[in-house]
N, CA, C and O atoms as a Tinker XYZ file with bonds, in Angstrom:
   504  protein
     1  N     -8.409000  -10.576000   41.030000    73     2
     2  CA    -9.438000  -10.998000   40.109000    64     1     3
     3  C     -9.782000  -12.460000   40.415000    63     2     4     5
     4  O     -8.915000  -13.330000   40.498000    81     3
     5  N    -10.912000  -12.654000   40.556000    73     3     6
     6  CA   -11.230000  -14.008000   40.963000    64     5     7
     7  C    -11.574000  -14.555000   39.430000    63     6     8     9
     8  O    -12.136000  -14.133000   38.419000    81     7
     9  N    -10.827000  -15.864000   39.924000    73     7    10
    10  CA   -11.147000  -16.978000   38.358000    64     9    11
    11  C    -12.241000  -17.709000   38.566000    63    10    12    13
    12  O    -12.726000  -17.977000   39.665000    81    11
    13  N    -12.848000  -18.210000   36.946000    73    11    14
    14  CA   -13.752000  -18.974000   37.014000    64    13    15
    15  C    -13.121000  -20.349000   36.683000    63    14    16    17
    16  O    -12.121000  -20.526000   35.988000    81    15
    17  N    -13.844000  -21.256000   37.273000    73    15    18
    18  CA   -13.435000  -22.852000   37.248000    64    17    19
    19  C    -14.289000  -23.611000   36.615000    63    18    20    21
    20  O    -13.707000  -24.336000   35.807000    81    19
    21  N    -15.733000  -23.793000   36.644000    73    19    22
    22  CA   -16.926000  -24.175000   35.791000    64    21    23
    23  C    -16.934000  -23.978000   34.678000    63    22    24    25
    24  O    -17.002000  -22.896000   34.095000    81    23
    25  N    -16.869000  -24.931000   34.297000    73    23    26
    26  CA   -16.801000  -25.526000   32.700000    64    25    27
    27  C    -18.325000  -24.503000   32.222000    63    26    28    29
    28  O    -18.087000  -23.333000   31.921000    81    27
    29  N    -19.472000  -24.869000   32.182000    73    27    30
    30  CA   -20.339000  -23.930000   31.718000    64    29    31
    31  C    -19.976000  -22.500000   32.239000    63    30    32    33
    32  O    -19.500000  -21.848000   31.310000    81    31
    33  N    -20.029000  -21.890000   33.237000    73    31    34
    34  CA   -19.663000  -20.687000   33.613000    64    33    35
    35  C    -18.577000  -20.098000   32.640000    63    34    36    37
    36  O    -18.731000  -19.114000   31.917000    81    35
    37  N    -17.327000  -20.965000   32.767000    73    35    38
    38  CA   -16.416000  -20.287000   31.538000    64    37    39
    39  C    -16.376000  -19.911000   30.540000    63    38    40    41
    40  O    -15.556000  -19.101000   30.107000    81    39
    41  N    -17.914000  -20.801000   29.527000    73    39    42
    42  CA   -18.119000  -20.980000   28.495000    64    41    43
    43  C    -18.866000  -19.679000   28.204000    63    42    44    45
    44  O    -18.633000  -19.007000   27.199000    81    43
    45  N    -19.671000  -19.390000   29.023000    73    43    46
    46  CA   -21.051000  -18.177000   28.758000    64    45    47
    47  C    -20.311000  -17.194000   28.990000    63    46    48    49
    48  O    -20.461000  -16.326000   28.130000    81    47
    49  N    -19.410000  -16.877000   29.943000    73    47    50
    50  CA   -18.843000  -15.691000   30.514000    64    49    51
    51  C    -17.523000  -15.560000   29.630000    63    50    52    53
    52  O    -16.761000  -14.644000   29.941000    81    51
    53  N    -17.201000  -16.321000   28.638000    73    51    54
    54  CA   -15.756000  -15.983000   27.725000    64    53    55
    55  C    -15.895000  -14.704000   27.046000    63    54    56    57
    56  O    -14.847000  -14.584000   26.412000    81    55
    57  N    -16.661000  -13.631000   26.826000    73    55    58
    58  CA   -16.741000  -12.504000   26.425000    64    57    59
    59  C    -15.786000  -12.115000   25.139000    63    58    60    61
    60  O    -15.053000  -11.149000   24.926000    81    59
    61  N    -16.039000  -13.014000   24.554000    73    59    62
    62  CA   -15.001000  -12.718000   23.376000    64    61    63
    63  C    -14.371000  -11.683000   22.926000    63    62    64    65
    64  O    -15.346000  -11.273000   22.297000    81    63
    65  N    -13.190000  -10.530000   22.600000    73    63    66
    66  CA   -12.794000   -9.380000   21.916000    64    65    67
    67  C    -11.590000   -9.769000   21.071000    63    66    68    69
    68  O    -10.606000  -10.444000   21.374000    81    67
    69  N    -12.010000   -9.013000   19.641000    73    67    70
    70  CA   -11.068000   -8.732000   18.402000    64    69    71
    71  C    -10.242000   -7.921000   18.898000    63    70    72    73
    72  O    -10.460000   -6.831000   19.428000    81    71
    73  N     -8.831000   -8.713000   18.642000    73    71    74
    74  CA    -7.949000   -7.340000   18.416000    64    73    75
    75  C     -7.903000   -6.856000   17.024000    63    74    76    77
    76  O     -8.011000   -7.490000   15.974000    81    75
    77  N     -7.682000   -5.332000   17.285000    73    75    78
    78  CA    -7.219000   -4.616000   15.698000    64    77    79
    79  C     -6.321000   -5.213000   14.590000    63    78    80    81
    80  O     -6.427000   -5.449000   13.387000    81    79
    81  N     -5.333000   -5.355000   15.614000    73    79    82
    82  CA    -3.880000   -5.821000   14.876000    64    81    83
    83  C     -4.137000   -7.105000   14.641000    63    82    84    85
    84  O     -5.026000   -7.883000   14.984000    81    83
    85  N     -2.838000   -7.190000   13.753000    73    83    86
    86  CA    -2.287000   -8.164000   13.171000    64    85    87
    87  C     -0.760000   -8.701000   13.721000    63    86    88    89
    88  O      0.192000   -7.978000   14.016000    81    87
    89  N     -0.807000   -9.878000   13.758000    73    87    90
    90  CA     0.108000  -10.265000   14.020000    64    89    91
    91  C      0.873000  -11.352000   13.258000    63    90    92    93
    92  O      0.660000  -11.162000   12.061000    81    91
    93  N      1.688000  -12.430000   13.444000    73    91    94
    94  CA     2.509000  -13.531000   12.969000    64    93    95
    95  C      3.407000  -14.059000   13.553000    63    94    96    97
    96  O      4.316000  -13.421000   14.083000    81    95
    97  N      3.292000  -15.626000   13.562000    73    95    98
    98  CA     4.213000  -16.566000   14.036000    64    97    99
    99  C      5.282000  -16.712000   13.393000    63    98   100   101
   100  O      5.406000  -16.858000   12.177000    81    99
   101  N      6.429000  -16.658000   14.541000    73    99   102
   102  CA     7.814000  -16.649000   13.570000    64   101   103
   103  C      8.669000  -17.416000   14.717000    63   102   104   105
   104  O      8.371000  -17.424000   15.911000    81   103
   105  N      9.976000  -18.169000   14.030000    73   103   106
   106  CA    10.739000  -18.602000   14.475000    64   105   107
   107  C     12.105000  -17.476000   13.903000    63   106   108   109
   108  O     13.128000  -17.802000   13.302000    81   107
   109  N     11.724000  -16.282000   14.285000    73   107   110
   110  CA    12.987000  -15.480000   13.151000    64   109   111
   111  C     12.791000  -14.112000   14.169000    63   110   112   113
   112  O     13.751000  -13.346000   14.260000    81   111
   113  N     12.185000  -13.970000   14.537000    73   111   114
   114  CA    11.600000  -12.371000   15.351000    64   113   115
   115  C     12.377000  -11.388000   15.011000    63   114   116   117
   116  O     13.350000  -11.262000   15.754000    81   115
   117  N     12.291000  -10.576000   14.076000    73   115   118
   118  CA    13.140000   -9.514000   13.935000    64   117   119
   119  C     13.321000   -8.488000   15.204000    63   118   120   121
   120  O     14.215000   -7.642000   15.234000    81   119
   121  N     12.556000   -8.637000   16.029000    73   119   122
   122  CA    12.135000   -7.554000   17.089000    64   121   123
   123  C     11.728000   -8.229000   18.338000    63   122   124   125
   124  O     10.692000   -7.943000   18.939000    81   123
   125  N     12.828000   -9.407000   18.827000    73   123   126
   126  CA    11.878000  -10.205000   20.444000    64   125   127
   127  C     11.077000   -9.029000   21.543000    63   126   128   129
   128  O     10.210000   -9.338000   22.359000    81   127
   129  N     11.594000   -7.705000   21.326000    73   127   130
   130  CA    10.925000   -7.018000   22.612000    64   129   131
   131  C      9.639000   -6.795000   21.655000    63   130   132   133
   132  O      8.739000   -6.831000   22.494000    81   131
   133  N      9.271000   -6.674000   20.927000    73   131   134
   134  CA     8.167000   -6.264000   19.717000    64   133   135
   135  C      7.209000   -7.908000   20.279000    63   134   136   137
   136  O      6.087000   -7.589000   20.672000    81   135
   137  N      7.415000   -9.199000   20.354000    73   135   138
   138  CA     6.472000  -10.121000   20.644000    64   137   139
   139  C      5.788000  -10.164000   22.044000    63   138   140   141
   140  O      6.293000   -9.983000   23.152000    81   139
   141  N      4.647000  -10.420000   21.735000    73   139   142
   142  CA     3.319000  -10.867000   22.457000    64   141   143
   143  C      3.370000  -11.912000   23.210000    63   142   144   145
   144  O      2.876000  -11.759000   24.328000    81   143
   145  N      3.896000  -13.138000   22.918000    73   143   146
   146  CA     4.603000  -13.997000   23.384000    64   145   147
   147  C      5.463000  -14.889000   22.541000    63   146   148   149
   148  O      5.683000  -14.891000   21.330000    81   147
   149  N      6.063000  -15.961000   23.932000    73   147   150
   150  CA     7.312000  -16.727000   22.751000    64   149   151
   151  C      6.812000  -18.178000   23.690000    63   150   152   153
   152  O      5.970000  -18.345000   24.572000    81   151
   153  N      7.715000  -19.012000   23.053000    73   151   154
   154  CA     7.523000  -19.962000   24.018000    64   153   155
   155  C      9.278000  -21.017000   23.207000    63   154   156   157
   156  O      9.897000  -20.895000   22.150000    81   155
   157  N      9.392000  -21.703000   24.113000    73   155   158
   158  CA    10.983000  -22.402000   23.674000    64   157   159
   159  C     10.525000  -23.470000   23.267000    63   158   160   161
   160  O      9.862000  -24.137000   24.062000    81   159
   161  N     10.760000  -24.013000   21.759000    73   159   162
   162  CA    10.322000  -25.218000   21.685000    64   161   163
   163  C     11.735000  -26.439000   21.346000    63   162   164   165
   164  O     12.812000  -25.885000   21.123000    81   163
   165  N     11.740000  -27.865000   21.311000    73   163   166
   166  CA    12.694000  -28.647000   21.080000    64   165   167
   167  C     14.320000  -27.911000   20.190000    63   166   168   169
   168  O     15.549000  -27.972000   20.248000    81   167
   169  N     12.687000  -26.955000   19.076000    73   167   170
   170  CA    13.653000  -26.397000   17.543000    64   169   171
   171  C     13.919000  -25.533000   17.660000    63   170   172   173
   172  O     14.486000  -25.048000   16.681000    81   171
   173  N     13.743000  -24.573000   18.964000    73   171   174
   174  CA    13.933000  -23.170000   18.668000    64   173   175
   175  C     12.877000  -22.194000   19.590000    63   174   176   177
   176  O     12.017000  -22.746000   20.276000    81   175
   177  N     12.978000  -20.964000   19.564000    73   175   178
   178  CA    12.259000  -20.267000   19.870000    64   177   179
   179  C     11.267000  -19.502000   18.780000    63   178   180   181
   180  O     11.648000  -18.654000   17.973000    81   179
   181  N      9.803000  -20.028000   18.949000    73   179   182
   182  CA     8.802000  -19.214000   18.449000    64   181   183
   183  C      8.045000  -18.013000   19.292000    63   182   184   185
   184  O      7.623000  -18.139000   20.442000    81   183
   185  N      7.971000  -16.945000   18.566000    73   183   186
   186  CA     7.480000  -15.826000   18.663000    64   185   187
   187  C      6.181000  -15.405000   18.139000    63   186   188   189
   188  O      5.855000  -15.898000   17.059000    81   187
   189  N      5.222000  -14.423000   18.816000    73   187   190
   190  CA     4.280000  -14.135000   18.149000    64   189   191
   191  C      4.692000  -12.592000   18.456000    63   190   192   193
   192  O      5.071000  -12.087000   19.513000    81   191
   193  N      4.502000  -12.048000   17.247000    73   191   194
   194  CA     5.070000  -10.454000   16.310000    64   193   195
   195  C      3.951000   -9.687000   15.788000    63   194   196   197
   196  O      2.994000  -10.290000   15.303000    81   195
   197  N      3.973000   -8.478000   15.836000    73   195   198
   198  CA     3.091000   -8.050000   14.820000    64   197   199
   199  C      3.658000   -7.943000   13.585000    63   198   200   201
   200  O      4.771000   -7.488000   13.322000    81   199
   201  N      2.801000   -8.404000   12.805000    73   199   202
   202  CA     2.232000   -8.325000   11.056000    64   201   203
   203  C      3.179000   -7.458000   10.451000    63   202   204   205
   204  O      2.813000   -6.294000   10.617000    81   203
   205  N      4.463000   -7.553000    9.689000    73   203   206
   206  CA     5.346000   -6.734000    9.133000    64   205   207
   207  C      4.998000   -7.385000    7.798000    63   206   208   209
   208  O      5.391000   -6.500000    7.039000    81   207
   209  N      4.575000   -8.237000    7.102000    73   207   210
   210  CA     4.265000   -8.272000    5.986000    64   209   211
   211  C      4.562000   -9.661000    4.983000    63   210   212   213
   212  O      4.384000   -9.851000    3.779000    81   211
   213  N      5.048000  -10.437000    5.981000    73   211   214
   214  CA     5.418000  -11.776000    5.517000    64   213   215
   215  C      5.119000  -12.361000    6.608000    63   214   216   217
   216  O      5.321000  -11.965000    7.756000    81   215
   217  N      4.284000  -13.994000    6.000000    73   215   218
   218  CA     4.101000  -15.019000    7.115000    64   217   219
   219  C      2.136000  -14.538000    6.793000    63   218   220   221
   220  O      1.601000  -13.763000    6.000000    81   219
   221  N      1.523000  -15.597000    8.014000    73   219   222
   222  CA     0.295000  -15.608000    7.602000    64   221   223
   223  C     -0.252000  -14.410000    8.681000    63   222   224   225
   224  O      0.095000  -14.508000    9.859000    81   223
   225  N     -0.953000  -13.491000    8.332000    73   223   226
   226  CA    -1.480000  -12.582000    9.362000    64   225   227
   227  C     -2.573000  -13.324000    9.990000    63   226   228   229
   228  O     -3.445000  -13.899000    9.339000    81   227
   229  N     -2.514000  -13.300000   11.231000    73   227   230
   230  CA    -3.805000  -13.354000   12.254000    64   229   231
   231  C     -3.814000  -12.050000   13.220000    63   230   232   233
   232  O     -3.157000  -11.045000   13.490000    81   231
   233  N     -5.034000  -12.763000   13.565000    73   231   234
   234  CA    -6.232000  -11.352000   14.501000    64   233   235
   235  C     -6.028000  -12.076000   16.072000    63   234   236   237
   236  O     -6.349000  -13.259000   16.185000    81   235
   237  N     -5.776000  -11.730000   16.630000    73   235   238
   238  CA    -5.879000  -12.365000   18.037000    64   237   239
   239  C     -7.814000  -12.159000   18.535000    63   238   240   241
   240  O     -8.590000  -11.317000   18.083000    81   239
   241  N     -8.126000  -13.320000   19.642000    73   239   242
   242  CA    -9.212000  -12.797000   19.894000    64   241   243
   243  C     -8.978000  -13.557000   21.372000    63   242   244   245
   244  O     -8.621000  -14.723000   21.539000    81   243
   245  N     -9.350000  -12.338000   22.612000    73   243   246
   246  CA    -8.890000  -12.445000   23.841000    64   245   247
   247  C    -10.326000  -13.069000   24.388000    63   246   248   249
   248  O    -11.363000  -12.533000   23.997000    81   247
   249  N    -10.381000  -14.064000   25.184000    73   247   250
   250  CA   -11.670000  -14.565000   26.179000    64   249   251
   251  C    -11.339000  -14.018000   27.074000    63   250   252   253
   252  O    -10.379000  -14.305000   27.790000    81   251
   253  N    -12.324000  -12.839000   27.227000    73   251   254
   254  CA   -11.912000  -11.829000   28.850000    64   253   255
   255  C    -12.569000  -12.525000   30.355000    63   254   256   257
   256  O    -12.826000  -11.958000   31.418000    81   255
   257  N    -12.689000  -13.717000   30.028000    73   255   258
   258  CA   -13.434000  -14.398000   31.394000    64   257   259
   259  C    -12.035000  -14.787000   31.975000    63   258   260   261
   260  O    -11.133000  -15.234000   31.266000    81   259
   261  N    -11.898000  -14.526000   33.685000    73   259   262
   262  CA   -10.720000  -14.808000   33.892000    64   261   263
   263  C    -10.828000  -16.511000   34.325000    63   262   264   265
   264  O    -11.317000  -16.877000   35.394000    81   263
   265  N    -10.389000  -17.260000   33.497000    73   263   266
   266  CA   -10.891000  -18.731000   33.193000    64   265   267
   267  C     -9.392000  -19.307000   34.271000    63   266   268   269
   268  O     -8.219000  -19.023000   34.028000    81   267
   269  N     -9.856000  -20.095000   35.365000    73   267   270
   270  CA    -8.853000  -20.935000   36.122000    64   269   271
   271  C     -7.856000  -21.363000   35.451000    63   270   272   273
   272  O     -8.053000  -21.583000   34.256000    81   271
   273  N     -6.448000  -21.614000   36.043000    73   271   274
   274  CA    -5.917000  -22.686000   34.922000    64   273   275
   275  C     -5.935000  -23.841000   35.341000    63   274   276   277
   276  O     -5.003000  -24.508000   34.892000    81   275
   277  N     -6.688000  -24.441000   36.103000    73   275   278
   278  CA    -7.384000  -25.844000   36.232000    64   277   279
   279  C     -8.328000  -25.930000   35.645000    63   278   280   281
   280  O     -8.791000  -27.070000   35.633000    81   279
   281  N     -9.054000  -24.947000   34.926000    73   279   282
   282  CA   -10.160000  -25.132000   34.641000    64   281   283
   283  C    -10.898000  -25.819000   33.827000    63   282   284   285
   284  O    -11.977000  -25.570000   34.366000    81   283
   285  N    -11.225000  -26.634000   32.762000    73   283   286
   286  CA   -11.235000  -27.936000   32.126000    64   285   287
   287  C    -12.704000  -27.637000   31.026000    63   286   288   289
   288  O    -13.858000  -27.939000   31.330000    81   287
   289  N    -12.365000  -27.123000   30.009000    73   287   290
   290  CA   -13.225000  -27.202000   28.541000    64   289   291
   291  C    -13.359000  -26.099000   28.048000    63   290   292   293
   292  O    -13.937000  -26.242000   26.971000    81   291
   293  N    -13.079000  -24.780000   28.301000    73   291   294
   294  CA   -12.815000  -23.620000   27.548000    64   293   295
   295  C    -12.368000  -23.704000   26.124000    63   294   296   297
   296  O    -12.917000  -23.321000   25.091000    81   295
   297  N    -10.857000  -24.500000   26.408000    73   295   298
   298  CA   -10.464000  -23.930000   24.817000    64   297   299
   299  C    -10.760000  -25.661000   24.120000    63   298   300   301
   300  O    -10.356000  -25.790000   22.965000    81   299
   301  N    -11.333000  -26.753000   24.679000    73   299   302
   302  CA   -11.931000  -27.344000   23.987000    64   301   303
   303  C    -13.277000  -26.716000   23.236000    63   302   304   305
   304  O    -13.491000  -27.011000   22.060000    81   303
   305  N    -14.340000  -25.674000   24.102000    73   303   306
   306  CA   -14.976000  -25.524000   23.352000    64   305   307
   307  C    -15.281000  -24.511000   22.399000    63   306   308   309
   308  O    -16.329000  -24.328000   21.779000    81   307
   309  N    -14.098000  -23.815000   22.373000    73   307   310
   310  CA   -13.729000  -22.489000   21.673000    64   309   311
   311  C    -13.243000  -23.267000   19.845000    63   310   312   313
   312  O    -13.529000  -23.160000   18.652000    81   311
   313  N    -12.324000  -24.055000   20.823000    73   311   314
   314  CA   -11.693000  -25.064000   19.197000    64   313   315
   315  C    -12.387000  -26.042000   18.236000    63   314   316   317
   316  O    -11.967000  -26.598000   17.222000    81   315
   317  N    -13.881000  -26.094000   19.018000    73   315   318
   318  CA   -14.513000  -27.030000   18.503000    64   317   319
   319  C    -15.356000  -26.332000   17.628000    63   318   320   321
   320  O    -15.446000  -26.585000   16.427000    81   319
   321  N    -16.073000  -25.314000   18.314000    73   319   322
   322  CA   -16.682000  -23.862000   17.748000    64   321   323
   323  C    -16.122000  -23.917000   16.061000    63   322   324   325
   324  O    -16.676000  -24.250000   15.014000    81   323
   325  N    -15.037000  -23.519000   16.326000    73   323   326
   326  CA   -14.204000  -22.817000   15.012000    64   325   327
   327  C    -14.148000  -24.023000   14.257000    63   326   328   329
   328  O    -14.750000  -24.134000   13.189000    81   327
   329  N    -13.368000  -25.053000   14.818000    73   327   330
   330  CA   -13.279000  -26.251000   13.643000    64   329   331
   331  C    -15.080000  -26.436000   12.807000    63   330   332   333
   332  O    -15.428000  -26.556000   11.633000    81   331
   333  N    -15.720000  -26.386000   13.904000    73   331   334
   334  CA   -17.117000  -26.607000   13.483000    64   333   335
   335  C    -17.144000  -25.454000   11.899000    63   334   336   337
   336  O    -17.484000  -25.625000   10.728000    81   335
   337  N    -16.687000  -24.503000   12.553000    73   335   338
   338  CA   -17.381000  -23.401000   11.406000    64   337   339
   339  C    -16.268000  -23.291000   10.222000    63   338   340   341
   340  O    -16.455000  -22.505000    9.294000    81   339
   341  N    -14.943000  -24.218000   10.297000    73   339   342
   342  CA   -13.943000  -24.605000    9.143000    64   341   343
   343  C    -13.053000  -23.162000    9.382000    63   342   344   345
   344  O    -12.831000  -22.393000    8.446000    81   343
   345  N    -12.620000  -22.935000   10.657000    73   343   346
   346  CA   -11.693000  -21.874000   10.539000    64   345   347
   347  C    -10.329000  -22.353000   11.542000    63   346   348   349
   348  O    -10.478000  -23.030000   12.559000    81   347
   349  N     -9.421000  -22.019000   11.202000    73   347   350
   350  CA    -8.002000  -22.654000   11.958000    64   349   351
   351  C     -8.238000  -21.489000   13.034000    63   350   352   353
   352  O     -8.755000  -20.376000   13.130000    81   351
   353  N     -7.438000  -22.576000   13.887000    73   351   354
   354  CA    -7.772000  -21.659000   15.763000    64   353   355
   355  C     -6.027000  -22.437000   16.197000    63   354   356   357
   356  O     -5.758000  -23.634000   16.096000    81   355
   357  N     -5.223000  -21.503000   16.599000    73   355   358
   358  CA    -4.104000  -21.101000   17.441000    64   357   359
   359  C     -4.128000  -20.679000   18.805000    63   358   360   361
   360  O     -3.906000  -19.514000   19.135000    81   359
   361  N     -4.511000  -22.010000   19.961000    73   359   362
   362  CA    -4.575000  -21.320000   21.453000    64   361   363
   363  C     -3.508000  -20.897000   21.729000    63   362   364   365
   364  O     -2.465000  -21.361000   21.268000    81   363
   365  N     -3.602000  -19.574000   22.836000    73   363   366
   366  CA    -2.387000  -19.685000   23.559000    64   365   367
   367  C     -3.073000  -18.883000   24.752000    63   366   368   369
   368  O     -3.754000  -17.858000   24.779000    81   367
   369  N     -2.738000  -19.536000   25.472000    73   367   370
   370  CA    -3.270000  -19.238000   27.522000    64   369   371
   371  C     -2.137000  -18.276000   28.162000    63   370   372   373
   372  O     -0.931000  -18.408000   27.955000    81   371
   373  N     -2.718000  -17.316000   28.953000    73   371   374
   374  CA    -2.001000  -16.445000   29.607000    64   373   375
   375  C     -2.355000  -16.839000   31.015000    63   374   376   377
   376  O     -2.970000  -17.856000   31.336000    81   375
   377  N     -1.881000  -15.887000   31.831000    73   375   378
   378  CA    -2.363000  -16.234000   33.029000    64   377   379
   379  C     -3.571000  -15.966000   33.319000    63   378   380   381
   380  O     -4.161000  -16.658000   34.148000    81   379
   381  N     -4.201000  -14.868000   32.671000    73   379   382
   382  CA    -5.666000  -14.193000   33.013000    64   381   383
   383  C     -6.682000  -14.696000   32.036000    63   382   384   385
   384  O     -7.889000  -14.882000   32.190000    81   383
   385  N     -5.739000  -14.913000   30.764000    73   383   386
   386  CA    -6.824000  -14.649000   30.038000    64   385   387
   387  C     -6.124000  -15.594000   28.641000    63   386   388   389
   388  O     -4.971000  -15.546000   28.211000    81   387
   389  N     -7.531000  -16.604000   28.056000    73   387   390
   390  CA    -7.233000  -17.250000   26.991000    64   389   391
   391  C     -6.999000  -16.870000   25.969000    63   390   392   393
   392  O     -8.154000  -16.542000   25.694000    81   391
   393  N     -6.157000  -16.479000   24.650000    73   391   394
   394  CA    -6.168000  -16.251000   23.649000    64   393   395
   395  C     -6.598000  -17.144000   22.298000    63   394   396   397
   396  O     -6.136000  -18.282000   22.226000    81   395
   397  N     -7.263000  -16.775000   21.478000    73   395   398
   398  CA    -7.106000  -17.329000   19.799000    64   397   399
   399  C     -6.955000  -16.803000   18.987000    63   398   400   401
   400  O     -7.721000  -15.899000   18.656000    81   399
   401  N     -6.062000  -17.087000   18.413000    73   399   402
   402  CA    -5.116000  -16.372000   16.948000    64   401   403
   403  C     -5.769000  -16.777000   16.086000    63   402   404   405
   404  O     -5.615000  -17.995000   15.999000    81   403
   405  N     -6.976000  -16.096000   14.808000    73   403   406
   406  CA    -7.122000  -16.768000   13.531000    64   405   407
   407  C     -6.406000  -16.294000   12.410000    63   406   408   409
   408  O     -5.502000  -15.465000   12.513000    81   407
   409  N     -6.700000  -16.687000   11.567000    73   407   410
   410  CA    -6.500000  -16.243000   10.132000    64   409   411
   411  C     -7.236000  -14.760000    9.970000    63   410   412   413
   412  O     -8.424000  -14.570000   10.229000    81   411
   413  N     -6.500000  -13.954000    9.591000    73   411   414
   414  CA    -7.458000  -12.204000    9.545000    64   413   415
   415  C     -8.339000  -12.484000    8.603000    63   414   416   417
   416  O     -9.349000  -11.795000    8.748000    81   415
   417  N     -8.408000  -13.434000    7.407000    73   415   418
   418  CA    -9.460000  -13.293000    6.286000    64   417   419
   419  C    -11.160000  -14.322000    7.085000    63   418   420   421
   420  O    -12.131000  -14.766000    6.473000    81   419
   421  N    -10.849000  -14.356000    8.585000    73   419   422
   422  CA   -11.938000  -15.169000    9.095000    64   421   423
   423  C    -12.133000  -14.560000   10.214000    63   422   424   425
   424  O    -13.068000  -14.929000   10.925000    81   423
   425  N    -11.014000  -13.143000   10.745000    73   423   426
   426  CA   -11.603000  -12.521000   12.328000    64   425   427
   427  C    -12.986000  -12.521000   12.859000    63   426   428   429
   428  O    -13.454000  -13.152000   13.807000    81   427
   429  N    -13.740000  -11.372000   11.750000    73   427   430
   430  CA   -15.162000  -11.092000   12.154000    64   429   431
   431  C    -15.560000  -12.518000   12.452000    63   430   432   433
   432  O    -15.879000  -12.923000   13.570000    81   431
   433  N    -15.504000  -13.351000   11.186000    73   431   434
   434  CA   -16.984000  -14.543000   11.204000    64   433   435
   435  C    -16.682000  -15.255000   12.844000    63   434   436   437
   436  O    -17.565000  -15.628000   13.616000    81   435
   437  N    -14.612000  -15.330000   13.182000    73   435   438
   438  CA   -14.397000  -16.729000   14.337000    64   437   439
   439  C    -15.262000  -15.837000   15.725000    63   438   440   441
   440  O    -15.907000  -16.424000   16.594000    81   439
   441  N    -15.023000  -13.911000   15.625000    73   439   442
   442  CA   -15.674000  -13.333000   16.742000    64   441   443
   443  C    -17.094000  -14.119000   16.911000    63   442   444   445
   444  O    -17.329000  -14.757000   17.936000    81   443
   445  N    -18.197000  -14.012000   15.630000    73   443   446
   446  CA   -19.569000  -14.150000   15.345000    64   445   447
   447  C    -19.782000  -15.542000   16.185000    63   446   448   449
   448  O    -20.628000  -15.814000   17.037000    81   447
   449  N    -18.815000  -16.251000   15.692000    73   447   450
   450  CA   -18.942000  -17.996000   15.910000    64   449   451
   451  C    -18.794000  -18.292000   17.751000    63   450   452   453
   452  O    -19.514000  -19.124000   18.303000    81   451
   453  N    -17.544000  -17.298000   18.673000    73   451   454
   454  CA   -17.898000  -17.287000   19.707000    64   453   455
   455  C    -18.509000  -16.523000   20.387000    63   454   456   457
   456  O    -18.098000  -16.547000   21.547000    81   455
   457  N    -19.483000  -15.694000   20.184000    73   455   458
   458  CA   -20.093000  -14.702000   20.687000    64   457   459
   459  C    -21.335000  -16.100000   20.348000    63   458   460   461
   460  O    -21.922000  -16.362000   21.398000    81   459
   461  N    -21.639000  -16.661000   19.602000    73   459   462
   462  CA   -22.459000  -17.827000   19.895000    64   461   463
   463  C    -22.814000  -18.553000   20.771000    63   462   464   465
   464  O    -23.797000  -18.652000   21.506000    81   463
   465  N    -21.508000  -19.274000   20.548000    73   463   466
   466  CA   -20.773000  -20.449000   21.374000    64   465   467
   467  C    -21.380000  -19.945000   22.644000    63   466   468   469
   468  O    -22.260000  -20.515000   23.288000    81   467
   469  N    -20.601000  -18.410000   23.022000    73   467   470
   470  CA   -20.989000  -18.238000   24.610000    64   469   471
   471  C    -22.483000  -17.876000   25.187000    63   470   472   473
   472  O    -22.755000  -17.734000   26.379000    81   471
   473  N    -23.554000  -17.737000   23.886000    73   471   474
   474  CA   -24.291000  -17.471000   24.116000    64   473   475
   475  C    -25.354000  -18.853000   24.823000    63   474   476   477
   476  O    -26.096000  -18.972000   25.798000    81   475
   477  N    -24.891000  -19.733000   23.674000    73   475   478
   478  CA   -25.341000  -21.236000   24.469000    64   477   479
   479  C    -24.964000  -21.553000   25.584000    63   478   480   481
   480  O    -25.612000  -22.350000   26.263000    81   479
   481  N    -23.848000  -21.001000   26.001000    73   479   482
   482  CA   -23.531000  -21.495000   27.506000    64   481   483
   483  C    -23.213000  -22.684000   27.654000    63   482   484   485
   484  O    -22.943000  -23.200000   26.570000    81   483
   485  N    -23.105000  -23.476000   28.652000    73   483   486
   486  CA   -22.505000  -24.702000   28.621000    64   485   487
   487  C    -22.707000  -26.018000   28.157000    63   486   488   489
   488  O    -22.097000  -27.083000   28.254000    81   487
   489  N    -24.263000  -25.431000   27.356000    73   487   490
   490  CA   -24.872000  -26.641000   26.078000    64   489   491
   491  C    -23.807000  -27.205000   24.845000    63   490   492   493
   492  O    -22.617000  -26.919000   24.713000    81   491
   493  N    -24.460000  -27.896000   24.191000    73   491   494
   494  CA   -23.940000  -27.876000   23.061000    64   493   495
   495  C    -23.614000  -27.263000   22.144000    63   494   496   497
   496  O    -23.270000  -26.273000   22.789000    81   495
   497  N    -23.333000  -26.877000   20.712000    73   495   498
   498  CA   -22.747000  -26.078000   20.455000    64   497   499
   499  C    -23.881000  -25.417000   19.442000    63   498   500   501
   500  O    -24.421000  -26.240000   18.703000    81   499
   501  N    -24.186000  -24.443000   19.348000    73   499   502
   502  CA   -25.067000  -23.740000   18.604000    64   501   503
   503  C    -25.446000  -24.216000   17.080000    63   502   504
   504  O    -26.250000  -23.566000   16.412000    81   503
């Protein structure tokens, strides 16, 4: 899969998708083979889990553009997007592909907000 590196290119081509599920950040993982990812921090190991019913649920939303990892303003302008529109945004970068975790009571609107974003392309922000 060839990556994109262009800051505008990345931006128009981020193809935004909702996931169904639900998920949640935990430093507790009842289930580590059950997480999406983890990462080791100073305090511990955090996990991202699906949604068992405690903790804050979020919606993941995948940027299917396969975005370089040199690549330089993606999830600045994904985060700016959302802050713009007053919704909390949780990056987390894979190798292929960027992720943002919102709040589930804001999935649809943060999809609406980058399906925007990418529509402007590497302008300013809608």
């Amino acid at each position: 899969m060839a990556t994109v590196r262009d800051t505008g290119a990345m931006i128009a081509g981020m193809d935004p998708v909702l996931d169904l599920r639900e998920y949640v950040f935990t430093t507790d993982p009842p289930d580590l083979d059950a997480a999406i990812a983890t990462i080791r921090e100073d305090e511990g190991l955090s996990a991202i889990v699906p949604f068992a019913g405690s903790g804050v649920p979020m919606r993941r939303i995948t940027l299917r553009v396969a975005s370089d990892l040199e690549g330089v303003g993606l999830t600045a302008a994904v985060a700016t997007a959302l802050t713009d529109a007053g919704i909390a945004c949780n990056m987390v970068a894979g190798h292929h592909h960027d992720h943002a975790f919102v709040p589930s009571r804001d999935a649809d609107r943060a999809l609406a907000v980058l399906h925007a974003r990418a529509a402007a392309g590497g302008g300013g922000t809608p």
